[in-house]
Structure formats: C-alpha cells, structure tokens
PAGU-878414 format. One record per residue (C-alpha): residue in one letter; residue number from 1; x, y, z. Coordinates in pm, 1 decimal. Layout:
PAGU-878414
<node><residu>a</residu><num>NUM</num><c1>X</c1><c2>Y</c2><c3>Z</c3></node>
...
end
This chain:
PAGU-878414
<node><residu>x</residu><num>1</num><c1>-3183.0</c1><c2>184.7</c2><c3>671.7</c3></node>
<node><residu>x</residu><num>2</num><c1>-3120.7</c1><c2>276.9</c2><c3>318.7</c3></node>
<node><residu>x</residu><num>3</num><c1>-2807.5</c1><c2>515.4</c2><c3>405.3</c3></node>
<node><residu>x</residu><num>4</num><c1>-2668.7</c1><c2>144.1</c2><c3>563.8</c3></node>
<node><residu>x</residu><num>5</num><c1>-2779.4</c1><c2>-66.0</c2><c3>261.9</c3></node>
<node><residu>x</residu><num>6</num><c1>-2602.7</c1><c2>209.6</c2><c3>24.7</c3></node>
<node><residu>x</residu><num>7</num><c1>-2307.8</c1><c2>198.0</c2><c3>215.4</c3></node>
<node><residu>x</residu><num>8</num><c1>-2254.8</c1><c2>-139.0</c2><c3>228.3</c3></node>
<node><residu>x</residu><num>9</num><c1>-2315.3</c1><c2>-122.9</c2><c3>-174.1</c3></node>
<node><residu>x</residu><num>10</num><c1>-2019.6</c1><c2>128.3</c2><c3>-174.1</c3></node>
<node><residu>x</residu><num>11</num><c1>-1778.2</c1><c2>-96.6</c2><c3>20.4</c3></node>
<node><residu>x</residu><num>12</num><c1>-1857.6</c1><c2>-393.9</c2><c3>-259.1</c3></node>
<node><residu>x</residu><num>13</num><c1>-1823.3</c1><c2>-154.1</c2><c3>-556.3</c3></node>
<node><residu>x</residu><num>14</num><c1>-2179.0</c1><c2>-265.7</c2><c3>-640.4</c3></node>
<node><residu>x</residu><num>15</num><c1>-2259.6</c1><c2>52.2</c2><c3>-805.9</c3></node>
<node><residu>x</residu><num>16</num><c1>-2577.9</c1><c2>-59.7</c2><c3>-1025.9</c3></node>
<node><residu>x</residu><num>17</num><c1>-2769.0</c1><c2>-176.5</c2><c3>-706.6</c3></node>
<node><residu>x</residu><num>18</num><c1>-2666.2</c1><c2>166.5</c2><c3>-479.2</c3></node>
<node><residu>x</residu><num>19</num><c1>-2860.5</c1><c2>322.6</c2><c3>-780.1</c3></node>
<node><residu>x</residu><num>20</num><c1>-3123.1</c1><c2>130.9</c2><c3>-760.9</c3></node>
<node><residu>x</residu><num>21</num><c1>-3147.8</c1><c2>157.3</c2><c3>-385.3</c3></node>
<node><residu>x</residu><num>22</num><c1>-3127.6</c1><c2>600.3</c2><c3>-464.1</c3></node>
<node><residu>x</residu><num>23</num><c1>-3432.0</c1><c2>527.6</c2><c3>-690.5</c3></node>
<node><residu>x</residu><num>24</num><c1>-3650.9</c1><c2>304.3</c2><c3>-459.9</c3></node>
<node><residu>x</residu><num>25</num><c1>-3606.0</c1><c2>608.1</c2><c3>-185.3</c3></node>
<node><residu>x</residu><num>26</num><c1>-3673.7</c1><c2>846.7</c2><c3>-474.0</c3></node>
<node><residu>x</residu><num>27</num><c1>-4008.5</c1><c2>629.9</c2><c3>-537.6</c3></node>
<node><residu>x</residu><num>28</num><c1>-4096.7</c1><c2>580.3</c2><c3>-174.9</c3></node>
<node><residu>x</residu><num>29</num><c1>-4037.1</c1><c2>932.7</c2><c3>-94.6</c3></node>
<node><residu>x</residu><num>30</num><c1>-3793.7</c1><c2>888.1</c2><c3>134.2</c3></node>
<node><residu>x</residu><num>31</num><c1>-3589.5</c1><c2>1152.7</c2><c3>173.5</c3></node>
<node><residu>x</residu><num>32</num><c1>-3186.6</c1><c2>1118.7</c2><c3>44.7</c3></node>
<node><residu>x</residu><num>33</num><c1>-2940.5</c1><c2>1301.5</c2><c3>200.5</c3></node>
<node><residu>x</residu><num>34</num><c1>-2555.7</c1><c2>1364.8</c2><c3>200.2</c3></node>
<node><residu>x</residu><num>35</num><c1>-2453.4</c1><c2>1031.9</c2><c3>339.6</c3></node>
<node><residu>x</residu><num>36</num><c1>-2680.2</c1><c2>849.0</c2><c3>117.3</c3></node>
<node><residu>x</residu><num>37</num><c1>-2506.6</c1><c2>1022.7</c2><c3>-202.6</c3></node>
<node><residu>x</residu><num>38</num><c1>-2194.9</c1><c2>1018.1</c2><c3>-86.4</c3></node>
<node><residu>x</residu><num>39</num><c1>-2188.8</c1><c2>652.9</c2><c3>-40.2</c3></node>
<node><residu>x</residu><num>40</num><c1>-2360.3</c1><c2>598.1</c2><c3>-375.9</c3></node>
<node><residu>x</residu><num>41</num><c1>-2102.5</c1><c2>815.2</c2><c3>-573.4</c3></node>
<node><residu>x</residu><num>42</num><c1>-1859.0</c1><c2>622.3</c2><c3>-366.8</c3></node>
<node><residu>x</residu><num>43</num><c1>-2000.2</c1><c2>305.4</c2><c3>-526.4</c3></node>
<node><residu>x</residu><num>44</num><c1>-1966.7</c1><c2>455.0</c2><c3>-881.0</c3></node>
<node><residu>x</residu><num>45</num><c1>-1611.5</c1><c2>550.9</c2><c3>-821.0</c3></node>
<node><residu>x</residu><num>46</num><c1>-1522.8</c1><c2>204.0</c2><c3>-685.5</c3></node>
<node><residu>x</residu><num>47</num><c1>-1708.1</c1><c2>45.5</c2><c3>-999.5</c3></node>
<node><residu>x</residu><num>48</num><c1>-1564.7</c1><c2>333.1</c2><c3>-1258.6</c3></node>
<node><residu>x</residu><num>49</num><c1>-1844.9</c1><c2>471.6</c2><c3>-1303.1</c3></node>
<node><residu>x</residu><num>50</num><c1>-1716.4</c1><c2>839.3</c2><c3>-1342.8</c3></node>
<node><residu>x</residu><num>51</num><c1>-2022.2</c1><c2>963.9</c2><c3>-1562.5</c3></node>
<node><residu>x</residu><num>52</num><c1>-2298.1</c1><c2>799.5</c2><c3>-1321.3</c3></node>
<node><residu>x</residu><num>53</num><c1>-2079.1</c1><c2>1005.4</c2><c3>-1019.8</c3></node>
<node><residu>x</residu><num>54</num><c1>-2110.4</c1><c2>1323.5</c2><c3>-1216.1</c3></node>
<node><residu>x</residu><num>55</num><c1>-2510.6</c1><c2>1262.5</c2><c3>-1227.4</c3></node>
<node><residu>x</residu><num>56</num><c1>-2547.0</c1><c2>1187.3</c2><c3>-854.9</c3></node>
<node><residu>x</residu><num>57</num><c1>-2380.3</c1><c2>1503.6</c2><c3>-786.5</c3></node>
<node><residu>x</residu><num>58</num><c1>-2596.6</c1><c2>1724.8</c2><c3>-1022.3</c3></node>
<node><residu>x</residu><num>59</num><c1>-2887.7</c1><c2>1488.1</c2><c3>-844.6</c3></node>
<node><residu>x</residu><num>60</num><c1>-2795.5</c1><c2>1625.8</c2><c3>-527.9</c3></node>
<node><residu>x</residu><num>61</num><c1>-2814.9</c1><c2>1998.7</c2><c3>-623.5</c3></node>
<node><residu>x</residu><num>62</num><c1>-3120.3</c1><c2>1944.4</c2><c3>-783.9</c3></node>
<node><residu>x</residu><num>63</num><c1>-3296.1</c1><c2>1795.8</c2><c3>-450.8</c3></node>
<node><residu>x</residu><num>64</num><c1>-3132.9</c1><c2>2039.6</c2><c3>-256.9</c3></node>
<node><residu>x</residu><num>65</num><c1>-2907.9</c1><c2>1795.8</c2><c3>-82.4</c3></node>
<node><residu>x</residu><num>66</num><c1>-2594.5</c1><c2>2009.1</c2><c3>72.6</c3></node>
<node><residu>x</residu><num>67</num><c1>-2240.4</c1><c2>1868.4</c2><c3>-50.1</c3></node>
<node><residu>x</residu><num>68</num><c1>-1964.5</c1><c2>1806.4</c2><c3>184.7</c3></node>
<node><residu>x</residu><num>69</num><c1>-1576.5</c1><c2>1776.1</c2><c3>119.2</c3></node>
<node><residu>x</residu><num>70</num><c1>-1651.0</c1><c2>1369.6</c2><c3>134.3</c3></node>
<node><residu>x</residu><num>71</num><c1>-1889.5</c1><c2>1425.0</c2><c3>-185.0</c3></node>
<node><residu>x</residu><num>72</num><c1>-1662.3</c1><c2>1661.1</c2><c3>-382.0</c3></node>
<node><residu>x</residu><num>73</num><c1>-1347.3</c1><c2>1477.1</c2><c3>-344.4</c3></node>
<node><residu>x</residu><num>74</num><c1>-1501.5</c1><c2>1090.9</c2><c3>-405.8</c3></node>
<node><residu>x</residu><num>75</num><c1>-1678.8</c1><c2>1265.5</c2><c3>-725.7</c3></node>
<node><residu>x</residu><num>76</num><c1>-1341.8</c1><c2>1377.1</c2><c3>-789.2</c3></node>
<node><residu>x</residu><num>77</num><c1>-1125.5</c1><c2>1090.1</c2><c3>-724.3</c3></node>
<node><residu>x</residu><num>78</num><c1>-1405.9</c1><c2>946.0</c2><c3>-970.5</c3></node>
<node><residu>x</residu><num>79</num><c1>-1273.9</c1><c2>1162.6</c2><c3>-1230.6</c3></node>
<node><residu>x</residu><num>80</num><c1>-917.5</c1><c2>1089.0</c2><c3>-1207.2</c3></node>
<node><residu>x</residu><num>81</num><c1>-1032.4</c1><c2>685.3</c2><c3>-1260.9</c3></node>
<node><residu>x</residu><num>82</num><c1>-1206.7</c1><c2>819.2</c2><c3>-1552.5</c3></node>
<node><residu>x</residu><num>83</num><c1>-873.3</c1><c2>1003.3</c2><c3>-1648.5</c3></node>
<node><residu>x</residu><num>84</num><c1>-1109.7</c1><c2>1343.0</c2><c3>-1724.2</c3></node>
<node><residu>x</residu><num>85</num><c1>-816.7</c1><c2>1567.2</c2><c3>-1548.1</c3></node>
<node><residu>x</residu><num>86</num><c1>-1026.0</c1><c2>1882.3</c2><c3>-1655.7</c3></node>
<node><residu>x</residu><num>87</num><c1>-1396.3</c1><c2>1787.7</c2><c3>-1480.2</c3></node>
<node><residu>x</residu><num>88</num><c1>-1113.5</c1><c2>1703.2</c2><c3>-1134.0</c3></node>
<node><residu>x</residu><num>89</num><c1>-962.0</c1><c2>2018.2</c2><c3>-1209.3</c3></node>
<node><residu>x</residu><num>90</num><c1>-1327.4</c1><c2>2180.3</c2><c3>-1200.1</c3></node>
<node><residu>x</residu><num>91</num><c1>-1413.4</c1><c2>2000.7</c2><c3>-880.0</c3></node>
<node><residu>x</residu><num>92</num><c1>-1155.9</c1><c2>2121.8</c2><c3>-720.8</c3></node>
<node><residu>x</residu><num>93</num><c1>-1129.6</c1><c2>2477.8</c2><c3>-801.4</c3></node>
<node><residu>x</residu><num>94</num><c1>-1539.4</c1><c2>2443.1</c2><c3>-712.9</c3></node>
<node><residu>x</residu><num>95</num><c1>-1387.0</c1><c2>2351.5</c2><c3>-336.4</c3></node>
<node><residu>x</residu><num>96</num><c1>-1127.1</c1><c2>2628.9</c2><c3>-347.2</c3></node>
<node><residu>x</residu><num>97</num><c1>-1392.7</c1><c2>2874.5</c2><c3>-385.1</c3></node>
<node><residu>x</residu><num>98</num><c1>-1665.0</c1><c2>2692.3</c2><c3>-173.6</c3></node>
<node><residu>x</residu><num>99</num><c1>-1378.6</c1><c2>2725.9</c2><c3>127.5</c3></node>
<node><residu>x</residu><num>100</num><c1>-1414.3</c1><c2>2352.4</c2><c3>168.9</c3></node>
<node><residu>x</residu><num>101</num><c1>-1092.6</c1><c2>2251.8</c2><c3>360.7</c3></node>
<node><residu>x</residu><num>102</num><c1>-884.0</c1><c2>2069.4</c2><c3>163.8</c3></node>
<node><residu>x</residu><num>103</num><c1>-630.9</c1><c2>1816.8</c2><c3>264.1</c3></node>
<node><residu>x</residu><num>104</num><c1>-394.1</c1><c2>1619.3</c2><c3>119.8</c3></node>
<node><residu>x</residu><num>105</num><c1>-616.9</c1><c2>1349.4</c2><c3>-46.6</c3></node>
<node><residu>x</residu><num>106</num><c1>-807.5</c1><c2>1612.1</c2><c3>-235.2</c3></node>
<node><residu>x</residu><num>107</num><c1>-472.3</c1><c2>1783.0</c2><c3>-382.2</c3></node>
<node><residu>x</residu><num>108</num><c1>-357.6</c1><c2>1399.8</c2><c3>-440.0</c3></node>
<node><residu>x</residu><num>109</num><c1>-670.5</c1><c2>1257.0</c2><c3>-610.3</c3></node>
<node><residu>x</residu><num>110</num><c1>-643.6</c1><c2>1599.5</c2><c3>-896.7</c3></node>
<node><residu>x</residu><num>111</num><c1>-265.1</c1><c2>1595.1</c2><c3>-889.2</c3></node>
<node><residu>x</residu><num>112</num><c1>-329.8</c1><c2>1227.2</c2><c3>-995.5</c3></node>
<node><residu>x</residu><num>113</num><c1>-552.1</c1><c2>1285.7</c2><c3>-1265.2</c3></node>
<node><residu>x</residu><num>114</num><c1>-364.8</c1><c2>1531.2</c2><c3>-1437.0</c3></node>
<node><residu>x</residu><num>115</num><c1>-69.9</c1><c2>1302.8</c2><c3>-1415.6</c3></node>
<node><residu>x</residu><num>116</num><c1>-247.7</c1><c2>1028.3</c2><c3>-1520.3</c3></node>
<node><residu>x</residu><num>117</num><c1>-342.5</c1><c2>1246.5</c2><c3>-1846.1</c3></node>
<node><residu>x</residu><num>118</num><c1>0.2</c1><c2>1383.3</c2><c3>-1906.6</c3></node>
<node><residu>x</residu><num>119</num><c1>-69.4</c1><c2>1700.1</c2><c3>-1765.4</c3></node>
<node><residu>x</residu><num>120</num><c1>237.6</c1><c2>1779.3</c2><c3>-1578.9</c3></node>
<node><residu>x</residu><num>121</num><c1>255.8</c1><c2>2156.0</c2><c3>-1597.2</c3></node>
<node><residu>x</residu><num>122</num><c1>-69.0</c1><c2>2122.3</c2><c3>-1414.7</c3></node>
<node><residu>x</residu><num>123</num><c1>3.7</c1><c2>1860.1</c2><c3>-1162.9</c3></node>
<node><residu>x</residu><num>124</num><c1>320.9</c1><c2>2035.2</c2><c3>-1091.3</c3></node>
<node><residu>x</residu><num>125</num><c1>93.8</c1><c2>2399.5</c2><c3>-1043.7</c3></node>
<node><residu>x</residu><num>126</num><c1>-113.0</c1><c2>2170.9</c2><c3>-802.1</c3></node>
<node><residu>x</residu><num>127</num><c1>195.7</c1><c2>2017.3</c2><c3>-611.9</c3></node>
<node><residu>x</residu><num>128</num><c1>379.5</c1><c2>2388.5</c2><c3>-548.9</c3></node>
<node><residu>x</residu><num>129</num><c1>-18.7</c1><c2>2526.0</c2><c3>-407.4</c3></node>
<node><residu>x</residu><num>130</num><c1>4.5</c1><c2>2282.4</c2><c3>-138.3</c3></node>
<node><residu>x</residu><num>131</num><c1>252.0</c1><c2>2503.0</c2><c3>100.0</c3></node>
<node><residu>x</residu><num>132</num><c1>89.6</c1><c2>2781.9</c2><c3>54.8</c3></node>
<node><residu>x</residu><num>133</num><c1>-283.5</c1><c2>2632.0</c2><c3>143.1</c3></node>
<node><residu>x</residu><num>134</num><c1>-94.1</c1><c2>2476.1</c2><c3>476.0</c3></node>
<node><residu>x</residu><num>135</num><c1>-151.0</c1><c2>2133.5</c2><c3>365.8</c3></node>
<node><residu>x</residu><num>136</num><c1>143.6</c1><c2>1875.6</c2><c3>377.2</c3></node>
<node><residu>x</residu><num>137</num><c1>210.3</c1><c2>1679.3</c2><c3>86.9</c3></node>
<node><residu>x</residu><num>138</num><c1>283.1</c1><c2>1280.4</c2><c3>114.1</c3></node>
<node><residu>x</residu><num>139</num><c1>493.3</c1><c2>1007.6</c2><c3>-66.5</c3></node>
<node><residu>x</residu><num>140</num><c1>158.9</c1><c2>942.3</c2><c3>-300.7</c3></node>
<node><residu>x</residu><num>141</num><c1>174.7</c1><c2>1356.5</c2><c3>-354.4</c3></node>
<node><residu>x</residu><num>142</num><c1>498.7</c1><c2>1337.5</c2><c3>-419.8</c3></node>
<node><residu>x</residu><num>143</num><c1>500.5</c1><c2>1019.5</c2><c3>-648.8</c3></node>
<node><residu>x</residu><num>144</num><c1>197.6</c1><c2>1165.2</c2><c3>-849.6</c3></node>
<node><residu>x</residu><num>145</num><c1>394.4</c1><c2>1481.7</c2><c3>-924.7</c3></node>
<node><residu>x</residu><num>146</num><c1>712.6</c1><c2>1325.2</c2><c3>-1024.7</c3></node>
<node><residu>x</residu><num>147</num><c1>561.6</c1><c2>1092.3</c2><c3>-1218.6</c3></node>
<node><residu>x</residu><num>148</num><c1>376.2</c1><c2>1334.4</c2><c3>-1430.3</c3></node>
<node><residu>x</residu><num>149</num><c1>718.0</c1><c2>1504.7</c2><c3>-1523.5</c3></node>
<node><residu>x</residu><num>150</num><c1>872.9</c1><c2>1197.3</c2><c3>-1596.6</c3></node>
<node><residu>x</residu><num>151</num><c1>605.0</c1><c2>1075.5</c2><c3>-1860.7</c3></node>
<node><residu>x</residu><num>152</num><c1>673.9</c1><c2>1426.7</c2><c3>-2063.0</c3></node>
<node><residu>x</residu><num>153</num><c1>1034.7</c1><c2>1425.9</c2><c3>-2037.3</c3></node>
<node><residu>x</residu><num>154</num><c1>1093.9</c1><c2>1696.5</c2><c3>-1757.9</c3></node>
<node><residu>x</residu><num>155</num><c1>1327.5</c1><c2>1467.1</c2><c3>-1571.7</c3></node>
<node><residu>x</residu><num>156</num><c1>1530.6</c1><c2>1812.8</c2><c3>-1422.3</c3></node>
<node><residu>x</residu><num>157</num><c1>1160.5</c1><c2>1890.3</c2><c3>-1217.5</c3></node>
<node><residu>x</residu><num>158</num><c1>1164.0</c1><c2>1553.6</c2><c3>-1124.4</c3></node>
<node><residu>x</residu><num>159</num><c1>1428.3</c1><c2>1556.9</c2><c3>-1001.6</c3></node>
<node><residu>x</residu><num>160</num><c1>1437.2</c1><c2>1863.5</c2><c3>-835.4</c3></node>
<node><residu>x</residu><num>161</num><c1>1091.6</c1><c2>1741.9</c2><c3>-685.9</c3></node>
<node><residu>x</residu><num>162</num><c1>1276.3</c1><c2>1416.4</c2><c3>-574.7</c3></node>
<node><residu>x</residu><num>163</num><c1>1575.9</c1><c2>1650.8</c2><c3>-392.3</c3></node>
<node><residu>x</residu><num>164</num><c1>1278.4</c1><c2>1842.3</c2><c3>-198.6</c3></node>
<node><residu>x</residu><num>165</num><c1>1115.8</c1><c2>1558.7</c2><c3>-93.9</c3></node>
<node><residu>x</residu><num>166</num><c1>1463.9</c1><c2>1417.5</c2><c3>33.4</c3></node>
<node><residu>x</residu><num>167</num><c1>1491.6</c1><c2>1737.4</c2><c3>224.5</c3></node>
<node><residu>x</residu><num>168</num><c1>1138.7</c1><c2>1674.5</c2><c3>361.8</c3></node>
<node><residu>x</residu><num>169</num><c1>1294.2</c1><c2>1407.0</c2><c3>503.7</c3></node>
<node><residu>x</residu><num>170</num><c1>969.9</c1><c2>1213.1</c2><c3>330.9</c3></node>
<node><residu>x</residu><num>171</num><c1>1014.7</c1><c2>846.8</c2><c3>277.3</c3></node>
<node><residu>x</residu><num>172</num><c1>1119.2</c1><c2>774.3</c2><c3>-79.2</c3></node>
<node><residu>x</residu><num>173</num><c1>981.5</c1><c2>423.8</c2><c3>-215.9</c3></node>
end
C-alpha cells in the first residue's frame, strides 16, 4: 500500500521520494489520509525539510484530511530542526487550543526549539507549564531548559532548574 511505501520512506529519511509517492496517490486518485501525511512529514523532518513539512500540513487541511497529535508534533519537531522557534511555538499553542493531549515530547520538541534559538525566557515559560498541564518533564526536558539559560547567561535559573530536577530525584547526565 502507499501508507506502507510512505512509511518505509519516513524510516530512511527519503523525503523527496515520500513526496513523490503523496503525488502519484494525488494523480491516481487515491485517497491520502492521516497516516499517509504523517509519515511523509515524518520523512521531511528526518531529511530537514522543515518548509516541505509546513506544506504537507496546509496539504492536509486543504483535502480535508483530520490532524492528529502524531502530525502536529512531527511538523513541529520539524520546526525546531529548522530552528524557526516561533512557527513550533504556533504549533503548539494550535494543540493547546485544539485540546490535543500533550505529553512530554510535544513540550520537549518546542522547549527545544526555543532553546536552540536562544529563546530562554520562552523555553523556561514552556518548562514551568508542564506541572500545571499534568505532564512530567524528563532529563531531555530538563536539559533543553537549562541549556537555554545557560547560552544567555542566566546561570542562577539554571541552576535553580538543576536543584529541582535533583529534588525530582530525575537522573542528571
């Protein structure tokens, strides 16, 4: 099946032919769904292809295909390879208001992206949600967020980040 073929594209990072695979369906009038985007964004992100993720998404709302916390958080993650912390940011306050669960990847892959953009006022704003929303953070969470103070000189929040994830009795690396 195509869904198949396009997922096996996705675990090779073979981006360029998942595409083409989208468009043969497209031509053959086969119908896409979310499993066949998914995996293609999926191939995108693996082969930093941020922009081309973007498009399959806006693809998918144009065909009427329904997204699913899978799509919005690989389109995502593909924004925080791109290092475009604002379009991650957008994705996921579009899940906060879609009440699509989120989980401790999703607040990872845009806490990530803002740290990888020197954002750390944000990533920190993202790290101290994560009680509140009932989702536990991890040692990546955790890493992300101290990190991002650390690159702009806020060592006393990364350090006071380090202290609560001692008291978490998290692993620290």
């Amino acid at each position: 099946t195509f869904s198949a073929a396009i997922s096996a594209c996705e675990k090779g990072g073979r981006w360029e032919e998942a595409l083409q695979l989208l468009s043969v369906m497209a031509r053959e009038k086969v119908e896409s769904n979310t499993i066949t985007f998914s995996a293609a964004i999926g191939a995108c992100k693996k082969g930093n292809q941020g922009d081309k993720a973007l498009q399959l998404l806006s693809a998918m709302a144009q065909r009427k295909v329904e997204s699913n916390a899978i799509t919005l958080s690989t389109a995502m993650g593909a924004c925080e390879d791109s290092g475009d912390w604002e379009k991650a940011l957008r994705f996921f306050s579009d899940m906060m208001q879609g009440k699509v669960e989120l989980d401790t990847i999703t607040f990872s892959d845009v806490i990530s992206a803002c740290e990888k953009s020197g954002q750390w006022e944000k990533a920190f704003q993202l790290f101290r949600m994560m009680a509140p929303s009932k989702v536990e953070s991890d040692t990546i969470t955790f890493n992300a967020a101290i990190s991002a103070c650390e690159k702009r000189g806020e060592w006393e929040k990364a350090l006071d980040m380090f202290s609560f994830m001692a008291q978490s009795k998290m692993d620290s690396d």
